[in-house]
Every structure is written in structure tokens, then in C-alpha cells.
N, C-alpha and C positions, 0 to 999 in steps of 0.2 A: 582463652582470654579475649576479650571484645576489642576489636581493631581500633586505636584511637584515629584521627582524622588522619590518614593520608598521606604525606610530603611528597612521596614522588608516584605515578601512574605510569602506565603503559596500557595503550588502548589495539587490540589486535583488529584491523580492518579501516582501510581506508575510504569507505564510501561515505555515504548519506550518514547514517548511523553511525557512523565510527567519530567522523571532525564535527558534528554535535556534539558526540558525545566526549571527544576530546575538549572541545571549546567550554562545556560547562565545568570539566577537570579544571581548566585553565584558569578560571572564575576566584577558584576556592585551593589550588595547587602551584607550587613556582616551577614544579619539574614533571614538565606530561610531553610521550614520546608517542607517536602512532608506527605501528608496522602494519606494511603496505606491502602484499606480495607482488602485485605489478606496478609497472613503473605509470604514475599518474598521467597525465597527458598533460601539456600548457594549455588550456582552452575546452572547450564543450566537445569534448570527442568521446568515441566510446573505449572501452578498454576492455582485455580480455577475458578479465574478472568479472567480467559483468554481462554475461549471454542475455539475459534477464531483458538487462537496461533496451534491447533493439525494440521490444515492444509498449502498448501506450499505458502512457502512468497520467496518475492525476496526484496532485497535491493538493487536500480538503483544507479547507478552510479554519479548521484546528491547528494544521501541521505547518501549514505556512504561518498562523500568527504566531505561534510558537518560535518558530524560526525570526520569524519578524521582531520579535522580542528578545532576541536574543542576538540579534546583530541587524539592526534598524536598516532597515531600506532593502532591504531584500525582496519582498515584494516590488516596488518599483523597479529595479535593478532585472528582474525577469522579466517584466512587463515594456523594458524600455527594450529590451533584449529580443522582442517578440512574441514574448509569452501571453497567452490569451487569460483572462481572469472572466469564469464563467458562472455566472448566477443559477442555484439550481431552485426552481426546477424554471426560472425565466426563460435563460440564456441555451437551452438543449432541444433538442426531439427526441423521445424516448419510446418505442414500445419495451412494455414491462411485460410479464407472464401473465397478466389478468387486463393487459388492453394498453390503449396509450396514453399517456401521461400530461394532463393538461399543463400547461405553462404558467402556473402560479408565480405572483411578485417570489423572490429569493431573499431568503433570510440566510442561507448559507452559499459558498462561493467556493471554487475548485480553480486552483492555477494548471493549465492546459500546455504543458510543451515537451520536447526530449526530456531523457529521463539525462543526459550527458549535461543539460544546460543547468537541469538544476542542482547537481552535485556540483559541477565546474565555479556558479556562483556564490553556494555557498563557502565551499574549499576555497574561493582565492579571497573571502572576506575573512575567514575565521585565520588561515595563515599568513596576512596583511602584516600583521604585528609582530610576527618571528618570534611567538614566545610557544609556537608548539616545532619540536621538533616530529618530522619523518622520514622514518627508514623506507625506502622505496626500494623494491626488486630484492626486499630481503620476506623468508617465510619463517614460521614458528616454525621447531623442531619440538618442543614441548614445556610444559609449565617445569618452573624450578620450585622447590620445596616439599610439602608433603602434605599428609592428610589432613594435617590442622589448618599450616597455613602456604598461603602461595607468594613466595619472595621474589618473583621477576618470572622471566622468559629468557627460554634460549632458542634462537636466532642465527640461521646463516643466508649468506650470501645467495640470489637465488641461479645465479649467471654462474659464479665459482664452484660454488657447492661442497663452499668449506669446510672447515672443523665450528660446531656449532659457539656462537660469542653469547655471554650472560648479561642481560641489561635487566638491574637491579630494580625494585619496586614493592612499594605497602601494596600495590594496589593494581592489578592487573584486569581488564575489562575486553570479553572477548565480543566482538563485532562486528565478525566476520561472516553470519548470513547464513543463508541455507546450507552453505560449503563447509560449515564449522566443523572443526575435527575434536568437539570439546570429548566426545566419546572417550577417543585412544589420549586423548591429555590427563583426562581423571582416573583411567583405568594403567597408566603409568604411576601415578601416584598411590596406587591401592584403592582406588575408590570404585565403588560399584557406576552402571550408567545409571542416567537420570530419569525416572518416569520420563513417558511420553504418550501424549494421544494422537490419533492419526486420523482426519480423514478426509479419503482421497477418493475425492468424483474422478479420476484420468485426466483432469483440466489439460489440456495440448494449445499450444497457440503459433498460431502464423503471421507475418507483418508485412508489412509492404508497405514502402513510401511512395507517396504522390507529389506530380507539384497538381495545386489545385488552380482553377481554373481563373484566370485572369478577375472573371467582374468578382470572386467570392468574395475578395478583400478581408477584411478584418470582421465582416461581422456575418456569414454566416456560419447557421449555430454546429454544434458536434452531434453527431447521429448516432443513436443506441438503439440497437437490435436485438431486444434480452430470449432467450427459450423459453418454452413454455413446459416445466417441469412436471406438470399435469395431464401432458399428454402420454407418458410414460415411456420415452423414449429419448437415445441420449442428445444433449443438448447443443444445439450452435446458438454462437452467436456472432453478430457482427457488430461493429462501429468504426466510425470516421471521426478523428479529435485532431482540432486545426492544432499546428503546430509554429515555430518558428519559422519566419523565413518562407513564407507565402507554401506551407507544404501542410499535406493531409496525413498522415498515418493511419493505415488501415489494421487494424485485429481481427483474425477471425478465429473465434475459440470453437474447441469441443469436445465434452464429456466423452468420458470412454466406452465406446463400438460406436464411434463416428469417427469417419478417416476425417487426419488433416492435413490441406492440402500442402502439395510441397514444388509441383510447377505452376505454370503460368495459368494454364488454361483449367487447371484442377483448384487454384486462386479464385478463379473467377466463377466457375461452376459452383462453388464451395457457396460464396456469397448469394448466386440464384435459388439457393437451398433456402433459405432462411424467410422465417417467416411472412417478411416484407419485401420488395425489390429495391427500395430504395438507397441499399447498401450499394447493390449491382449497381444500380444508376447513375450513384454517384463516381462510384468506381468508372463508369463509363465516359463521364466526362473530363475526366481525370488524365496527367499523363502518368505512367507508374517511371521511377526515376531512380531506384532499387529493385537489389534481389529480395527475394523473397528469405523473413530468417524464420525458422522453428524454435519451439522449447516444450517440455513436459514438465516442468517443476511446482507447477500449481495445485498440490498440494496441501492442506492443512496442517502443520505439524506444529507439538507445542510441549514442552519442557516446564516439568513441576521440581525445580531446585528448592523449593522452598519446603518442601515434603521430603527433601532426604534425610535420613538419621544424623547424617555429617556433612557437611559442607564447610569447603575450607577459608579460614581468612583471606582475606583480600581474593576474592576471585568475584567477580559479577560477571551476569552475560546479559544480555540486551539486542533489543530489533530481532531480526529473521533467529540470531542463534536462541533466544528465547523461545518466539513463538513466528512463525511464517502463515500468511494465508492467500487464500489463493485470489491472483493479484491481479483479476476482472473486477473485484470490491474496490478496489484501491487504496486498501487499507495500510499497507505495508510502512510506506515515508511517516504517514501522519502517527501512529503507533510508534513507530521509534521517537520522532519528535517528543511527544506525550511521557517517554520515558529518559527521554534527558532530562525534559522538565522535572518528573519526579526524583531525578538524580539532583538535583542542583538543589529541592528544596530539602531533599535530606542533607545535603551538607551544608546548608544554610542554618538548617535545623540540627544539630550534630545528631543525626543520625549515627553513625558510624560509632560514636562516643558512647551511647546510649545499649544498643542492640548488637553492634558488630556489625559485620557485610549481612549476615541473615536478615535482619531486619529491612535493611537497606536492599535486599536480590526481591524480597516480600514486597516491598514498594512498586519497584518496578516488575512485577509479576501482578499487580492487580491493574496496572493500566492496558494491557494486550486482553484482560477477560473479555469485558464488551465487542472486540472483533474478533475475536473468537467464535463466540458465542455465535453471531448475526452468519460468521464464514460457512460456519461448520451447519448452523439448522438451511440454509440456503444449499449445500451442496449435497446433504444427504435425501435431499428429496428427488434428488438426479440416479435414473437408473443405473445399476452395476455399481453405484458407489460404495468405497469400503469404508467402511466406519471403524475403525479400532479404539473409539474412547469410553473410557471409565464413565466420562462427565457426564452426569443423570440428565442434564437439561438436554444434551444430544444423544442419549443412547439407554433413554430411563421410562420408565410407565407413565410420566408425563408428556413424551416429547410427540407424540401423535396431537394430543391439544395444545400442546404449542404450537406443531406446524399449520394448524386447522386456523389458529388463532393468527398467525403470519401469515396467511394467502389471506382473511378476512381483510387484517387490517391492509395490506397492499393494496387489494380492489376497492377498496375504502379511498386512500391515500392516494391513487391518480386522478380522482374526481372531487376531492372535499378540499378547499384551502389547508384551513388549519392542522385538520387532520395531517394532511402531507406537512404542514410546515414543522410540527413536532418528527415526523418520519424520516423528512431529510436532515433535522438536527443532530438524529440519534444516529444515521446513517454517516452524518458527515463528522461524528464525534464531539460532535460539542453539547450534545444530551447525554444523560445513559440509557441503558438498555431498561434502567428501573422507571423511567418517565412512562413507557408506555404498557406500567401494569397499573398505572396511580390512578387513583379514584377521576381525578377532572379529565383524564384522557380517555376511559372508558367512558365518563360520560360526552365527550365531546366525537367518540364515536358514531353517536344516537342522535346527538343534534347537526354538529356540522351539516351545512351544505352540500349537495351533490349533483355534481352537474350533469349534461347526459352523457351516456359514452360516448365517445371519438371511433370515429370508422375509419379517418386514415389521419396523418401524420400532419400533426397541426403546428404549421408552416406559417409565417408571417406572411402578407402581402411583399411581394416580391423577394422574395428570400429566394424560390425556386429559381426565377426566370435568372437571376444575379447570376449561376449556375450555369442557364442554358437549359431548365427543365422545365416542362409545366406543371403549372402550379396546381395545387391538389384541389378539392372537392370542397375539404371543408375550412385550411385556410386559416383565418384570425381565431375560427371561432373558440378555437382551443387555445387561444394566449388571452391571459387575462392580466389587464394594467394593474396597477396600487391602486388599491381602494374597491376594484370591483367585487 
């Protein structure tokens, strides 16, 4: 039978993804509970749940208005907070895999800080109002019900490690992230697992904070150091993305049969690797004011619930337990955003009335396709990478011209306005991936503008020296104002 609308939820996962996606339950529900296996912090700190969070995130300019619309001033509120709001491709220095990136006006923008500040500010606006309860320092033991439908969660204590307790619910939503144990919860209820596709460059990453260097101030810009996947060998990368609080955060990633580094001086070597020095550089002027943290979870991985024979009432999954991708894109916040939204206008819509949870899991599984998509043809072009997908457009007799076709347009798109202006749209989610097969963007391949390459890192008049570096070769020539 098709699940009528709702009355009471339980959202599993305390992060980003989770008090979204509690807050839009709360919209349209009088009784939504979150469980939280660790205990949250009062404030922008990090927590143990979250390995992830110590490295750099961006928030695209999709995910944040999302968020913005959904609890007004949020943007400000990070912004008043420290948080940098970056115009791309204005506001950045980028070398790409096909050269470096002129500094086109910005149609699209990226909120720049801890990944702890932006969970901290949205979690203490969305529980402002005390109409979401959370169980903190309690974990799943497993879904209650069976292969039709799922009637709550049981739950214990994570400190006692009690006798498991049953908190009742229509409507249980797991979003809990790469860590999701949805596997052993459906294969407790008799259900088979859930397709999956896989594919996994080895992505490894290493961090380290800075304080940056007195004159940087607020406005110099964040440094992107991309690999060159064409050279057939595995991949680093570097960047520096200003942060809260007068501080750098450095990333140095890399594809697998590339060590990553894990002391100081293998930090540092790591960055004189990379294509450019101006990572080192910056690293140079810098004071480092942490340790150094690791991770391997970068990964592709992605869950087709909506293709199973059975799928039980009231169970949805959402964000990383859906679909994860490897989180150099920065896809990860804006994707779960994008699926809250599409939760909210199904129950706006009586979804649920209509279709059941199927209907409603289908919604929210067509909004992760496009960064999918963009994650997966980006990392299979990285040597040793594993592809384990089904999906024709990554592992089909077409995907050779598509990939041909995506180094085209990218060498296109660091040198043509417009060109890049639709590329950073689709990039930053607020296009789809279908804008750039459509008749006026093929032809606007042909026409657009091209400017000459860039030979080195096109730096604003005094941006360098602000640093204490000197300034490069070629300078303004690579920033270009509105209108030119």
C-alpha cells in the first residue's frame, strides 16, 4: 500500500545532510527526531564522525541558496562569521589540466570556510525553534519492521551500550553518509543489497592548516593546482582556500601509485611535485599551525534503490548514503541540499500520497545523477582507476567520445567567456549536464571568444606582493572586468 503523508520521522545522521533534511521533515511533520551517534559540539568544532570534515570543502552556490531559502541569512551569518564568498571563475587562480584558467566576471559563487562552520551554523538555526528533537551519543542497532514497510528504528545508548529502545515512525530517512550501515539494516529485514556502482581513482588526501600571512587580508584569492590526467600518470593536486579566521587550509590530493604525504617534510616535497610551485610558495610564506590529517574515502560510490524489486515503505536515503563522490568536485553539501529541496517539493506535492516512498526515493535519486556523471567521467580518466559501473555514459562504447568531448570543451572553457560561463554553471549545479549537448552551446563553442593561453598564474596587480611574493610575468592580463 502507498505510504500516506507522514506524521512522525526519524532522520538517522546528524551532519549537513541530516538537520536539512530534518528541517524540511519539520516544514510539513509535528514529530521529526534525529539520531546522532556522536555527541554534537556547542560551536564550529569538529567531531569524530566526521574524519572527512578536517579537509577543504566549498559550498556552490546551488547549495548554499538552497540552504538560504530554507532558513534566510545563512549566507550572511557565515560571511559575518569569516567565511569568504568566492566568485568563480573571478574570485580564484586555477591551473586546470589543459592550462590556466582566465578570470572571467562570475555568474556562479562558492562559500569558502571549515567544513565544522558550516554544519555548526546551519544546526544551531534549524534547532533555534526546539521543534526537532536529538538523540545525541545514541547509534542505530537496526530498522524495525519488515520487507514492506519500515516502522521506526531501534536505538541504544552509545556510552551504556544498553538493551536496544524502539522510537516509533511512518517515516525513517538514513543520512548517515559514506559510514551508512544501510547494507546489514535491509539484509536484517530479508532484503537483498542495493545495486551499486563504483568508481574509484584511489583519491588520498592530506591537510594542513595555515595561518596566512598578515597583509593577505580578506582578499587574496584561493589557489588551484589541478593534474593533468593526459599525461598518464597518477594524479596530485594542490590548493590553498582562505578560510575563517585569518587561516589557509592546504589539500594535497592523489590518485593511486602516488604516495600521500603524511610528515612535514614529505608535506612539503609533496607540494614541490605539482605542476606549478606556487602551492610550495605559498605554503612558504605561511606559518603551518596544525598537524597534518589523512583520508582515502574519495571514492565514487552510488546506490540505485529505485531499481530494486522491493523496496520498503517509509525508508528513504539521501546525501553520501545515496550517492558519494569524490570530494576535490565539491559536490557532496550542494547534492544533499538539492535533495532536501526535492524532499520538501514532494511533500508539498503529496508525493508520498500519490506514489509511496518509491516515488519520492526516485526524486531524490535523479538529483545526485549530474554529479555523478561530471565525478565519475573526471576520475576514470586517472590511471589505475577502478571503474565498477554498469552506467553506459561511464563504462559504455560511447564514453571514449564523451571523454574526448570533455577535455575539448574544458580547453575551450579556460580561455572563452561564455563558454566557461555555461561550464562553471553546470559545474556549480545550477545548469544540467543537458545544457552542454544543446544545440546553442555547440554552437557557441565555434563562436565564443578565445583568448591566448596563460603561461603562468594570472594574479591581480598586487595580490602577490600582499603575500610577500613577486608578482608573476603575466599578471592582469588573465583577469578580465564586466563587460570586457
Amino acid at each position: 500500500m502507498p505510504l500516506t503523508t507522514p506524521k512522525r520521522a526519524v532522520v538517522l545522521g546528524g551532519g549537513w545532510t541530516g538537520m536539512l533534511t530534518a528541517h524540511v521533515l519539520s516544514r510539513h511533520l509535528a514529530d521529526v527526531t534525529v539520531v546522532e551517534r556522536d555527541i554534537l559540539p556547542d560551536g564550529p568544532e569538529h567531531r569524530k564522525g566526521q574524519p572527512q570534515a578536517r579537509h577543504v570543502h566549498i559550498l556552490w552556490s546551488s547549495g548554499a541558496t538552497i540552504a538560504d531559502g530554507f532558513l534566510p541569512g545563512t549566507i550572511d551569518r557565515l560571511l559575518a562569521a569569516g567565511a569568504r564568498r568566492i566568485g568563480f571563475q573571478r574570485d580564484l587562480v586555477t591551473l586546470t589540466a589543459t592550462g590556466w584558467q582566465y578570470r572571467f566576471p562570475s555568474t556562479a559563487f562558492a562559500i569558502m570556510c571549515t567544513r565544522p562552520l558550516l554544519d555548526w551554523t546551519v544546526r544551531q538555526a534549524i534547532l533555534a525553534d526546539g521543534r526537532i528533537r536529538v538523540r545525541q551519543g545514541t547509534e542505530v542497532v537496526e530498522l524495525a519492521g519488515g520487507k514492506e514497510r519500515v516502522t521506526g528504528v531501534l536505538v541504544r545508548d552509545v556510552a551504556s551500550g544498553g538493551a536496544p529502545e524502539l522510537i516509533e515512525a511512518d517515516l525513517v530517512v538514513d543520512a548517515t553518509g559514506r559510514a551508512s550501515r544501510l547494507g546489514p539494516w535491509l539484509a536484517a529485514l530479508g532484503l537483498p543489497s542495493v545495486e551499486q556502482d563504483v568508481v574509484d581513482a584511489g583519491i588520498g588526501y592530506a591537510t594542513r592548516m595555515f595561518k596566512a600571512p598578515d597583509g593577505a587580508g580578506g582578499g587574496f584569492p584561493p589557489v588551484n593546482v589541478a593534474a593533468d590526467h593526459l599525461m598518464r600518470q597518477p594524479g596530485r593536486f594542490g590548493v590553498v582556500y582562505p578560510q575563517e579566521g585569518g587561516r589557509w587550509l592546504v589539500t594535497l590530493t592523489a590518485t593511486r601509485g602516488a604516495s600521500l604525504p603524511t610528515h612535514e617534510d614529505e608535506f612539503n616535497g609533496f607540494a614541490k611535485t605539482l605542476r606549478h610551485p606556487i602551492v610550495s610558495d605559498l605554503m612558504g610564506v605561511a606559518e603551518p599551525i596544525g598537524s597534518i590529517f589523512q583520508s582515502r574515502s574519495g571514492a565514487n560510490r552510488r546506490l540505485y534503490p529505485e531499481r530494486m524489486p522491493q523496496w520498503p515503505e517509509g525508508l528513504l536515503i539521501i546525501g553520501d548514503s545515496l550517492a558519494a563522490f569524490n570530494p576535490i568536485y565539491g559536490h557532496g553539501m550542494s547534492a544533499a541540499a538539492r535533495g532536501a529541496e526535492a524532499l520538501d517539493r514532494q511533500l508539498s506535492g503529496g508525493g508520498f500520497a500519490e506514489g509511496g516512498t518509491r516515488q519520492v526515493q526516485r526524486a531524490l535519486s535523479e538529483v545526485v545523477d549530474d554529479p555523478w556523471v561530471m565525478a565519475g567521467l573526471k576520475d576514470i580518466q586517472f590511471v589505475n582507476c577502478r571503474n565498477h559501473s554498469t552506467d553506459p555514459r561511464l563504462n559504455g562504447p560511447d564514453t571514449a567520445e564523451r571523454l574526448r568531448f570533455s577535455d575539448f570543451v574544458s580547453k575551450k572553457s579556460i580561455r572563452s567567456p561564455k563558454v566557461c560561463e555555461l561550464v562553471t554553471d553546470v559545474l556549480a549545479l545550477r545548469a544540467t549536464q543537458a545544457a552542454m549537448g544543446s544545440t546553442s552551446f555547440l554552437s557557441l563553442l565555434n563562436s565564443d571568444a578565445s583568448f591566448p593561453e596563460l603561461t603562468e598564474p594570472p594574479f591581480r596587480p598586487g595580490e602577490l606582493e600582499m603575500v610577500g611574493l613577486k608578482p608573476s610575468r603575466v599578471g592582469a592580463k588573465g583577469v578580465l572586468a564586466d563587460g570586457e
